[in-house]
C-alpha positions, 0 to 999 in steps of 0.5 A: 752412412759409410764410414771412411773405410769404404774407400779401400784399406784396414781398420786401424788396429788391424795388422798389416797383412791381417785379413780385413775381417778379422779379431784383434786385441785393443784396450783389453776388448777383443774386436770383431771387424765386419768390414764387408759390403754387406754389413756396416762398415768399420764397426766392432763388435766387443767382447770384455769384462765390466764396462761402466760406460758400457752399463751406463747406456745400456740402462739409460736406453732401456729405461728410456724404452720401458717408460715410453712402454709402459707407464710404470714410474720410475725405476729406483734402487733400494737398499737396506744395511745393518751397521756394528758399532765401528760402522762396519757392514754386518749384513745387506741387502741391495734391490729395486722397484719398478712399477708394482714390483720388487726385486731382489738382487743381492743379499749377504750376511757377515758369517758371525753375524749368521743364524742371528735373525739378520736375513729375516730382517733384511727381507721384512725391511725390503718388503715393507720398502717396497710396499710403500714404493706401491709394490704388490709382488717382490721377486728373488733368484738364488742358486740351490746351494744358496739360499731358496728354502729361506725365502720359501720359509719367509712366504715366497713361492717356487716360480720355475728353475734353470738346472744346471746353472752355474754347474750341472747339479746346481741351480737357479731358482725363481722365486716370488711373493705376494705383499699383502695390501695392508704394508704389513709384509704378510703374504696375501691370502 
């Protein structure tokens, strides 16, 4: 299908005199139009920051995708928080399950709250959570000067890196642990 472009003219928020392939900034997104004959007419590619709508298709898609993939069950988000007297959050920890895995995707504890047995906690939460969504394995990253001897200290395993990332002498490492069948969160043997 061909847009109405196809007859001849610019793309609207291309200038006058502007080369009719060419970049542009339009809502804060900077726009590559490809407007010859051999691609399609009259799209854009976009490059900015957050976008929700964005975010919203793109998960809507893949999950509709993974499900006619794979029989796995529904994709759910977990959390676990830890709340001071005025309600406030101490510590959290934020994730998701899928299938018969479970991952990891932030974890934070307020500095006066640290080295108070908050982090242990938050993990022992979120396995045990994730065990009784039908999760086997439990899987983390975390940059080296983050926090991958923790998670080793709590049973997971060193399962590759990246070097480099974000900086040269960082980097990011992947980690897993098995989740013992019993739901006690103990790694299996």
């Amino acid at each position: 299908m061909r847009s109405a472009l196809a007859g001849g003219g610019a793309p609207p928020f291309v200038a006058a005199g502007a080369s009719a392939c060419g970049t542009a900034r339009v809502g804060g997104y900077r726009h590559r139009v490809n407007v010859s004959p051999e691609g399609p007419v009259g799209t854009r590619l976009l490059v900015g920051d957050a976008d929700a709508e964005l975010k919203a298709v793109l998960t809507a898609g893949l999950e509709a995708y993974n499900a006619s993939a794979v029989d796995a069950g529904e994709q759910r988000e977990m959390s676990v928080k830890v709340l001071d007297e005025g309600g406030k959050i101490v510590a959290g920890l934020t994730g998701w399950t899928w299938g018969t895995c479970a991952g990891i995707s932030l974890v934070w504890v307020r500095e006066d709250a640290r080295r108070q047995g908050w982090g242990g906690r938050l993990l022992d939460a979120a396995e045990h959570a994730a065990q009784q969504r039908g999760c086997h394995q439990i899987i983390v990253t975390s940059f080296s000067f983050q926090a991958p001897r923790f998670y080793e200290l709590h049973g997971y395993v060193e399962t590759g890196r990246v070097e480099g990332l974000p900086v040269a002498g960082a980097a990011d490492v992947h980690l897993r642990k098995q989740l013992q069948p019993d739901g006690t969160g103990a790694p299996a043997r």
